[in-house]
C-alpha positions in Angstrom: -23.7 14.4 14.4 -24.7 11.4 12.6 -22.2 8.8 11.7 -24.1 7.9 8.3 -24.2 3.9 9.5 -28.1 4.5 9.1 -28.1 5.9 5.9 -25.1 3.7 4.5 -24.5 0.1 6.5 -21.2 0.0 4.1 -19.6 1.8 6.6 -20.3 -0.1 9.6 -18.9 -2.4 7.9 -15.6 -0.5 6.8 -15.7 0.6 10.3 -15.2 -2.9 12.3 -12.6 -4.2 9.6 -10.8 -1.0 9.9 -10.9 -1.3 14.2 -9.9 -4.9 13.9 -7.1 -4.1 11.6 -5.8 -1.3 13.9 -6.2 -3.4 17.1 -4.2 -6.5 15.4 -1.2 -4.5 14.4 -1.1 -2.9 18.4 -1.1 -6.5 19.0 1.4 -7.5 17.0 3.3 -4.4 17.9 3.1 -5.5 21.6 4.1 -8.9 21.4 6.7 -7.9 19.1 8.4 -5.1 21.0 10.8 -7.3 23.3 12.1 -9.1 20.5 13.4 -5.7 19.0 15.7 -5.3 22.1 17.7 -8.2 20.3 21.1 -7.3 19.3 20.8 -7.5 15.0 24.0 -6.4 13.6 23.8 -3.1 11.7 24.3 -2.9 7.8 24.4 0.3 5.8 23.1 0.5 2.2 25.6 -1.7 0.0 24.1 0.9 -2.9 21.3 3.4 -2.9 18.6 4.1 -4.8 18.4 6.2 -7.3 15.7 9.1 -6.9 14.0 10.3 -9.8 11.9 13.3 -8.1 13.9 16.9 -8.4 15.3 18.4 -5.5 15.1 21.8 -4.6 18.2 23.8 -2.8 16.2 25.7 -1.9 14.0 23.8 0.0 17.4 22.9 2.1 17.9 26.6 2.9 14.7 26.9 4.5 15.5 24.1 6.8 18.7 26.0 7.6 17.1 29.3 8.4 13.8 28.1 9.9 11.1 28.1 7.1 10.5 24.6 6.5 7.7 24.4 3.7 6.3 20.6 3.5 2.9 19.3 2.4 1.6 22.4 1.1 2.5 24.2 4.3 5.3 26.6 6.0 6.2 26.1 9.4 8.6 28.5 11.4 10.8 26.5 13.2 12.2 29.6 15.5 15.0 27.2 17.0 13.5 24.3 17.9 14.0 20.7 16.2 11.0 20.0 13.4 10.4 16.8 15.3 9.7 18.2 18.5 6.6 19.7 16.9 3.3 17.8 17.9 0.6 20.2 16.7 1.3 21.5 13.3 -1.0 20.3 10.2 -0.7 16.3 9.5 0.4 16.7 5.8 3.2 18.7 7.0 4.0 16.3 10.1 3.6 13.3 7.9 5.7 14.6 4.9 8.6 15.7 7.9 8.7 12.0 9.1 8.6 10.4 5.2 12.3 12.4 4.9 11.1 12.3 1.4 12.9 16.4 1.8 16.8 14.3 1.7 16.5 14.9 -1.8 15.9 18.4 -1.2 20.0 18.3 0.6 21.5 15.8 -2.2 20.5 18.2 -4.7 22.5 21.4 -2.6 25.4 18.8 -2.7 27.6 20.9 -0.6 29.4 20.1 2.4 27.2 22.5 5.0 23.9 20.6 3.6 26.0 17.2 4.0 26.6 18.5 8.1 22.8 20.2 8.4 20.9 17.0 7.3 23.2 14.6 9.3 22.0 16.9 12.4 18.3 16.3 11.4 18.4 13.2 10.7 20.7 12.6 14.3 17.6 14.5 16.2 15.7 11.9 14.6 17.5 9.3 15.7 18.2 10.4 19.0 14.1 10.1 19.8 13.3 7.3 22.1 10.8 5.6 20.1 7.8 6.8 22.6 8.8 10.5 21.9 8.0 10.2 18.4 4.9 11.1 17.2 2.2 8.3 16.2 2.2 9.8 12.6 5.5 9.2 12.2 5.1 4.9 12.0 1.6 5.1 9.6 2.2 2.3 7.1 3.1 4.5 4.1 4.9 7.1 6.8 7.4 5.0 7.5 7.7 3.1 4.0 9.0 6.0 2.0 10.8 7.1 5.3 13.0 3.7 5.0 12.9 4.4 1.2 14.6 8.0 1.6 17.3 6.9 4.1 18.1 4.2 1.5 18.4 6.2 -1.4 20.5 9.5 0.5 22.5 7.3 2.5 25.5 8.6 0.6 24.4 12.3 1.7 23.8 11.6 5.1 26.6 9.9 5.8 29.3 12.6 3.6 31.9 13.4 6.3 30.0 11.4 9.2 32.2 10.2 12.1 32.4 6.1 12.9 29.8 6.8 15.7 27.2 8.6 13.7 27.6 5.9 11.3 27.2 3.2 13.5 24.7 4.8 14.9 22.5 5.2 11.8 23.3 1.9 10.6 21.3 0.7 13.9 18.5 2.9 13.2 17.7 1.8 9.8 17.7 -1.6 10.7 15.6 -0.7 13.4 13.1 0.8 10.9 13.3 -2.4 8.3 12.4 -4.3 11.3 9.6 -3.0 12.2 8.1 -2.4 8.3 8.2 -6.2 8.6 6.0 -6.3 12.0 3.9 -3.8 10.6 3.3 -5.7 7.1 0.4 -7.6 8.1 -1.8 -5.0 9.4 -1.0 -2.3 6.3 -4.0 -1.0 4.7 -5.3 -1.8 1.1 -3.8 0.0 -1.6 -0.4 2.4 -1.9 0.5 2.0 1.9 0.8 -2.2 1.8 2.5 -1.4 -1.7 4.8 1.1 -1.1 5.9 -1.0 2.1 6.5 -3.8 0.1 8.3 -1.7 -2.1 10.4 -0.2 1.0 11.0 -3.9 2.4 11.8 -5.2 -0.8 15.0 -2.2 -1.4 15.9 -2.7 2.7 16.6 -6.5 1.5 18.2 -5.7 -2.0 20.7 -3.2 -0.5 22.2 -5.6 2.1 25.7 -6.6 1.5 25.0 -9.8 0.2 21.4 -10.2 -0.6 20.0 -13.7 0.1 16.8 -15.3 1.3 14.9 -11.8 2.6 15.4 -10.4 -0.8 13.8 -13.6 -2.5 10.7 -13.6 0.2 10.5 -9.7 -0.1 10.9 -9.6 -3.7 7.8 -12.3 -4.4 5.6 -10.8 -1.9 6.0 -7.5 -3.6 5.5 -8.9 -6.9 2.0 -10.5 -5.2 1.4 -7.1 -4.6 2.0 -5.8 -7.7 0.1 -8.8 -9.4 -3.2 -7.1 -6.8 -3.3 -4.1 -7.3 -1.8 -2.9 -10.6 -4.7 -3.6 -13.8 -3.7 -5.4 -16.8 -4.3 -2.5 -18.4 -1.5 -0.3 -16.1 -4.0 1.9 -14.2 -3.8 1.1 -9.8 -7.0 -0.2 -8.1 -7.6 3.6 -6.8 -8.1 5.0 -10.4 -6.2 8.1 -9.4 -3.5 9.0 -12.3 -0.9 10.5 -10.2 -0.8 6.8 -8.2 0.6 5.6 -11.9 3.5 8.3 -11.5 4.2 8.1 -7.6 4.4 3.6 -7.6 6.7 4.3 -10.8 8.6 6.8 -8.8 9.8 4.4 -6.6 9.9 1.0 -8.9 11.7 2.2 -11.4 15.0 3.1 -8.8 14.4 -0.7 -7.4 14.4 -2.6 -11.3 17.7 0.0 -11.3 18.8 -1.5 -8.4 18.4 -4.9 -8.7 20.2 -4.9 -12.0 22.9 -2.9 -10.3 23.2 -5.9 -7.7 23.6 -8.7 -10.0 20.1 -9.7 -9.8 17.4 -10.7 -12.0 14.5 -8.4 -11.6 11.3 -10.3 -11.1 8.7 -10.7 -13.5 5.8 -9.5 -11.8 7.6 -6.3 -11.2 9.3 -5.7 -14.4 5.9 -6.5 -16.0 4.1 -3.9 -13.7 6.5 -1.2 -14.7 5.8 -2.3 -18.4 2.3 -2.1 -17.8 2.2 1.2 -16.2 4.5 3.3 -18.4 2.0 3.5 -21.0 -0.3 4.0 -18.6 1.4 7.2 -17.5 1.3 8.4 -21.1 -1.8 7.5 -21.5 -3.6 9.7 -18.6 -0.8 13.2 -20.0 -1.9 16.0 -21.6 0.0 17.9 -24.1 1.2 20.6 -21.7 2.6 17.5 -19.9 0.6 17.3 -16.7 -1.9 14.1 -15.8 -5.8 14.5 -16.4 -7.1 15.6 -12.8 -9.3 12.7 -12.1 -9.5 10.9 -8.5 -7.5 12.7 -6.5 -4.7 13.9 -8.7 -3.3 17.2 -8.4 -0.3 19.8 -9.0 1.4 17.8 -11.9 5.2 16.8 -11.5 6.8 17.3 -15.4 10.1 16.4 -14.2 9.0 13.2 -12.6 6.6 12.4 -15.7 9.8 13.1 -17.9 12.0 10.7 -16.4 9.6 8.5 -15.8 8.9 8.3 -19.5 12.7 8.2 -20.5 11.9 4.5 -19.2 9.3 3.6 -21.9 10.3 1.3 -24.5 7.3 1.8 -26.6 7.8 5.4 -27.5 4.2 4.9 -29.6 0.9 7.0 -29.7 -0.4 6.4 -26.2 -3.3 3.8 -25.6 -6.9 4.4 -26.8 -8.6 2.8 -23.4 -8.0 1.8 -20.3 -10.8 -0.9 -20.1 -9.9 -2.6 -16.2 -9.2 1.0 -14.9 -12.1 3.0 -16.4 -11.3 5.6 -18.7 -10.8 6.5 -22.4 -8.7 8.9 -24.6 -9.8 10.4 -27.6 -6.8 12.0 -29.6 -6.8 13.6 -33.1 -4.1 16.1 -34.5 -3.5 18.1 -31.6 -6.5 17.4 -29.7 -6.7 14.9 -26.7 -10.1 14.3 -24.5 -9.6 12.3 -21.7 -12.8 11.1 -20.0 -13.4 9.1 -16.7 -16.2 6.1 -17.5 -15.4 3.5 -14.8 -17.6 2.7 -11.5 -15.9 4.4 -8.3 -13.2 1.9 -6.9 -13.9 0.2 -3.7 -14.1 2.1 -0.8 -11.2 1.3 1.2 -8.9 2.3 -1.7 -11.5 5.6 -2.3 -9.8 7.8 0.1 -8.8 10.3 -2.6 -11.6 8.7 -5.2 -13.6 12.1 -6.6 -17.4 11.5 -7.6 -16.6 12.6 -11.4 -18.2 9.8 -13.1 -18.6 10.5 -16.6 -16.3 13.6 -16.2 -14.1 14.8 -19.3 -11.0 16.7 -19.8 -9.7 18.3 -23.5 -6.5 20.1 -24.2 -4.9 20.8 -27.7 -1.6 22.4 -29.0 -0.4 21.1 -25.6 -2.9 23.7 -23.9 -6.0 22.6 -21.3 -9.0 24.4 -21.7 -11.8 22.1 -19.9 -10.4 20.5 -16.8 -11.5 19.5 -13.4 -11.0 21.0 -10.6 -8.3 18.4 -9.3 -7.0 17.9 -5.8 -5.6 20.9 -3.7 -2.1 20.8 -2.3 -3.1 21.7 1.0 -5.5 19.3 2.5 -7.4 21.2 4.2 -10.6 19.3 5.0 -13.2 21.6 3.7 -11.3 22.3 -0.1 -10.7 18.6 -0.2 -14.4 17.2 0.0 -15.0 20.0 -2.2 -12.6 19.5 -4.5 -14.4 15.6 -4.5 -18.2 16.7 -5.2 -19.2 15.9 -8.9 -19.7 19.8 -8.9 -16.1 19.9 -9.1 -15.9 18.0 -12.2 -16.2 18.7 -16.3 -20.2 16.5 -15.9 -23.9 17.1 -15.1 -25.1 17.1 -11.7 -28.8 17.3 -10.2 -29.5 19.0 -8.0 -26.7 19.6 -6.8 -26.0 16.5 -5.1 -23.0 14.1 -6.1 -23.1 11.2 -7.8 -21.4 8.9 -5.5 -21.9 9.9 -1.9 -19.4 10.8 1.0 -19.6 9.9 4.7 -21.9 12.3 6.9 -19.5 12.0 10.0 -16.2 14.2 10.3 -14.8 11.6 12.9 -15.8 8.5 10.4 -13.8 10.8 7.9 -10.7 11.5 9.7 -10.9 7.2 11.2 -11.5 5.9 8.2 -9.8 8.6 5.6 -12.7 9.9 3.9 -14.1 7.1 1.7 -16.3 7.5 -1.2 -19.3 5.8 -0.9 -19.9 4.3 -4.5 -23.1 5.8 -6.2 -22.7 4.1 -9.9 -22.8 0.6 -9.8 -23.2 -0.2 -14.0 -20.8 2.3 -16.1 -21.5 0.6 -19.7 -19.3 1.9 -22.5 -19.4 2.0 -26.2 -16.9 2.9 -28.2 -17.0 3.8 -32.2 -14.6 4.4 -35.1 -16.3 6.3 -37.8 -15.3 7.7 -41.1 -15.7 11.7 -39.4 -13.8 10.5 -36.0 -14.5 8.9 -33.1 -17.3 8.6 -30.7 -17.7 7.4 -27.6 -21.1 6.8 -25.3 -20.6 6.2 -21.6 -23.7 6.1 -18.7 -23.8 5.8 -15.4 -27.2 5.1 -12.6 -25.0 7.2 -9.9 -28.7 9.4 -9.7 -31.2 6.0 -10.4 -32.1 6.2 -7.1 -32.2 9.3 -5.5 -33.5 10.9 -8.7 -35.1 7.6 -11.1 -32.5 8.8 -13.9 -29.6 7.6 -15.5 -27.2 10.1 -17.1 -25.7 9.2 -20.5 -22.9 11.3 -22.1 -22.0 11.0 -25.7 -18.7 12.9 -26.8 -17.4 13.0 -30.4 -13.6 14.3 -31.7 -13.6 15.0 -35.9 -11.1 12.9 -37.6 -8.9 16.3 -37.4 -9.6 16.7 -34.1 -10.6 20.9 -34.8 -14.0 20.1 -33.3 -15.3 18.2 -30.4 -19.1 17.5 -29.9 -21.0 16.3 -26.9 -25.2 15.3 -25.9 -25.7 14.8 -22.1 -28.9 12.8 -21.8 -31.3 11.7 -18.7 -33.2 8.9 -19.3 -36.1 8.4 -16.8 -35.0 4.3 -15.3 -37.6 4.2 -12.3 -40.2 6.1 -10.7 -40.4 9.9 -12.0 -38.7 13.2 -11.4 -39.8 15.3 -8.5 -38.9 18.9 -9.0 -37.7 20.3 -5.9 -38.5 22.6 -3.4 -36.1 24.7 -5.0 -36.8 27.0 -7.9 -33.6 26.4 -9.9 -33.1 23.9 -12.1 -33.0 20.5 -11.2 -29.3 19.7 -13.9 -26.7 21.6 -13.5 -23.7 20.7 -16.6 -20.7 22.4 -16.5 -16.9 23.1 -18.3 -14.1 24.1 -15.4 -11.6 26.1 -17.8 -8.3 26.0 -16.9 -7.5 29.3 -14.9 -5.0 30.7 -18.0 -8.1 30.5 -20.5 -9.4 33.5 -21.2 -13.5 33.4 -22.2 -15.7 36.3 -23.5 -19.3 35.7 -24.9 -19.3 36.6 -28.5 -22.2 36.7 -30.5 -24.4 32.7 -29.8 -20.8 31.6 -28.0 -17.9 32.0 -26.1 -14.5 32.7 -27.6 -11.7 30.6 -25.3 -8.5 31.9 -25.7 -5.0 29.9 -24.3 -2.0 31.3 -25.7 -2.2 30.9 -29.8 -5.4 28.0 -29.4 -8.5 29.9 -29.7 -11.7 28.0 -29.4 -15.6 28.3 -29.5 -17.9 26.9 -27.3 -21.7 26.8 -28.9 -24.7 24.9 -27.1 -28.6 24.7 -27.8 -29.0 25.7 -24.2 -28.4 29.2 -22.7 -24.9 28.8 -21.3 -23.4 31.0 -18.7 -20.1 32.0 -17.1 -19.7 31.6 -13.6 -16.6 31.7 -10.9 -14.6 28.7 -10.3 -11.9 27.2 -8.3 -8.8 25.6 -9.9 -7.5 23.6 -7.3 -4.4 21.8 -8.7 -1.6 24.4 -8.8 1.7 24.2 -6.4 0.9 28.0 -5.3 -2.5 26.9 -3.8 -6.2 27.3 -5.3 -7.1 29.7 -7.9 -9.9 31.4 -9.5 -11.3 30.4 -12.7 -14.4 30.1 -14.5 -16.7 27.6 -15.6 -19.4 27.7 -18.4 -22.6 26.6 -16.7 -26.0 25.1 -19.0 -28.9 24.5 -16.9 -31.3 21.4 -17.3 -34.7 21.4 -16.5 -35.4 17.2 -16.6 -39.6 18.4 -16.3 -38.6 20.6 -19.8 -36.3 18.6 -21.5 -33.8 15.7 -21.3 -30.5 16.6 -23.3 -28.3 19.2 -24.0 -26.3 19.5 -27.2 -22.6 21.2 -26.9 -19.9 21.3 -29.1 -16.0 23.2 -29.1 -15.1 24.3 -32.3 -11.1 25.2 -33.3 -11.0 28.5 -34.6 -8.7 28.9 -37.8 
């Protein structure tokens, strides 16, 4: 199979920084390793964190009876400890090791889930570190593993003997000392934050914080300073990023107020950004727009997330350093993606949806996209990336930024998306009927010679939303292909509990009391889709389809009316 290095020299390049960045922290490791036999003395938590994601007791049941379901997957134990498994799915190893599940025992809150997840957490410990699997000490791994212990300490130690706390007072430490070897080497984006983030709690909950929390707390506000836009949105452009860095910051400004101590400015100013931010990117119904690699929304988490925002105002109009814009009147919001793909070592989860648009109203989705399934299984996943997949045009079928050729460049380098747009110019418009907005992108200039622009409109009372898709020939010409279909493809992904019937020169969209009608000046059809952001796993839904002939034509006028 090809690797693709032909065809895109980008990844050559990604390839050697990403081998010399793996062989430096074995290095480090190495050199490292007979300084951890050094006696440190052990300290528990002086206070945890708080953990604003809801627990499920039932969750802790199946641990108790063998039906441990993690990372979109259920695993029968039949006896055995979890981490004695080697060959079960990665997102369900690497969830297992996270422990991100404590919260799952603090929420039972009973003495028998106190004694069970002192056990699991004793096997753990128990594991030379050479028995435990190479998953398990991944950057981000082991982050939100040190994070968890942190923040159920009380839980895991309810009832615990002297020697079982002793014991797991030595093997966080352990863990805090080897985030700090492993700093260096972590990987752009969430992983080197969220071990910051980890570091920078291990240092605040010490008995009597000093010097490491001062170090730990600036380089994490570095961090923060990196990779967090003015604007609130994280260098990846994916939504649910916003909600999972907040997830975990907000518990540490708790925190450090809780010590005594002044929380930094770089962090407190993140959070401040990135609250809005959060609001920005939610529908009515509550869940976050499904662009680049977000998924199955969390409304508790959003909620008290949100209980945390000062500014209680109308959410923000654009996100201008992260790409995307949000069109809101009356009850209607559009939320549509027009920012160039992010860089491609933080495009592991990026989706090729340039240009892509979302619209909900009375707090019900009707156009969405696709989103990101809960089970990673490789083939839904670059799937569930392919502009296909997204509320946009496509032609002929082909993406608009481009994905690695090689499944073993995939799995080394997680799956980066190759950048296709390179100019994403904007324009923006208040008029006396609404508001318009006019977006392109060259994602097809060179495969194809054309640049797609997309205008969408929302009427000052937001009962009516109007949209022109354009292709304007940039270079060379349009070859038709050897196919007989058309060369544009645009289409609407409905939200699977939208009901759609053609009706007279529409369709009727029906979700709950909003009733809506789609009208177009091209011959639109209804064709099966794939929903894949919902906890149970993908489902079926439909998509309104409008071919585009660029040899015939070279726009397509659309519009959603609100019936009543």
């Amino acid at each position: 199979m090809t690797t693709g290095f032909v065809d895109e020299p980008r990844l050559a390049g990604l390839m050697v920084r990403e081998i010399t960045r793996r062989t430096a922290a074995r290095l480090r490791s190495a050199l490292a390793r007979p300084l951890s036999l050094a006696w440190n003395a052990p300290q528990l938590p002086a206070a945890p964190l708080s953990d604003l994601r809801l627990g499920d007791a039932s969750v802790a049941r199946g641990f108790y009876v063998g039906h441990v379901w993690l990372g979109g997957y259920l695993v029968e134990l039949n006896g055995r400890s979890p981490f004695s498994l080697r060959d079960e799915a990665r997102p369900w190893r690497a969830e297992l090791h996270a422990f991100g599940w404590l919260r799952h025992f603090t929420r039972a809150g009973d003495a028998l889930s106190a004694e069970h997840v002192r056990a699991l957490v004793g096997d753990w410990l128990r594991l030379k570190r050479r028995q435990r699997t190479g998953l398990a000490y991944e950057h981000e791994v082991a982050a939100r593993r040190v994070i968890s212990w942190i923040a159920h300490a009380p839980t895991i130690l309810s009832g615990a003997d002297a020697a079982f706390v002793d014991r797991f007072a030595r093997g966080l430490s352990a863990e805090v000392r080897q985030l700090r070897r492993m700093a260096p080497s972590a990987p752009n984006g969430t992983p080197r934050l969220r071990l910051r983030m980890a570091l920078c709690a291990a240092a605040l909950a010490e008995p009597r914080p000093g010097a490491a929390l001062k170090l730990q707390a600036k380089l994490l506000g570095e961090e923060l300073d990196r990779q967090i836009h003015p604007d609130g949105g994280h260098l990846s452009r994916n939504p649910a990023a916003v909600s999972s860095i907040l997830a975990d910051l907000v518990p540490l400004c708790q925190l450090f107020a809780e010590r005594g101590q002044a929380v930094p400015r770089p962090v407190f100013g993140a959070v401040d950004r990135m609250l809005p931010a959060l609001r920005f990117f939610r529908h009515g119904d509550g869940a976050l727009a499904l662009f680049n690699g977000a998924g199955v929304p969390d409304h508790h988490l959003a909620a008290a997330l949100l209980r945390h925002d000062e500014t209680l105002g109308e959410p923000i109009s654009q996100m201008r350093q992260s790409g995307y814009h949000r069109l809101a009147a009356g009850l209607t919001v559009v939320l549509a993606d027009t920012g160039a793909p992010p860089a491609p070592d933080v495009s592991s989860d990026a989706h090729a949806g340039t240009l892509a648009f979302e619209f909900s109203a009375g707090g019900r989705r009707f156009v969405v996209n696709c989103g990101a399934p809960v089970k990673l299984d490789a083939g839904w996943r670059r799937l569930s990336r392919t502009t296909a997949a997204h509320s946009t045009l496509t032609l002929n079928d082909q993406s608009s930024s481009r994905f690695s050729r090689s499944e073993a460049v995939d799995r080394f380098l997680g799956g980066p998306l190759l950048p296709g747009p390179t100019r994403v110019p904007v324009n923006r418009e208040e008029t006396r009927e609404g508001q318009l907005l006019t977006a392109a992108h060259d994602g097809y200039r060179q495969a194809f010679g054309f640049v797609h622009e997309r205008q969408l409109f929302v009427s000052r009372d937001g009962r009516r939303i109007e949209g022109v898709d354009r292709l304007f020939q940039a270079a060379g010409r349009c070859h038709r292909m050897a196919s007989e279909e058309p060369m544009g493809t645009l289409r609407f992904h409905l939200h699977p509990d939208v009901r759609v019937e053609e009706a007279g020169e529409g369709l009727r969209l029906v979700h709950g009391e909003e009733i809506w009608w789609f009208f177009s000046d091209g011959e639109a059809q209804l064709e099966e889709s794939i929903f894949f952001a919902d906890a149970a796993g993908p489902r079926r839904t439909q998509q309104i389809v409008l071919p585009l002939d660029c040899l015939d034509r070279t726009d397509l006028n659309w519009r959603f009316e609100r019936q009543g």
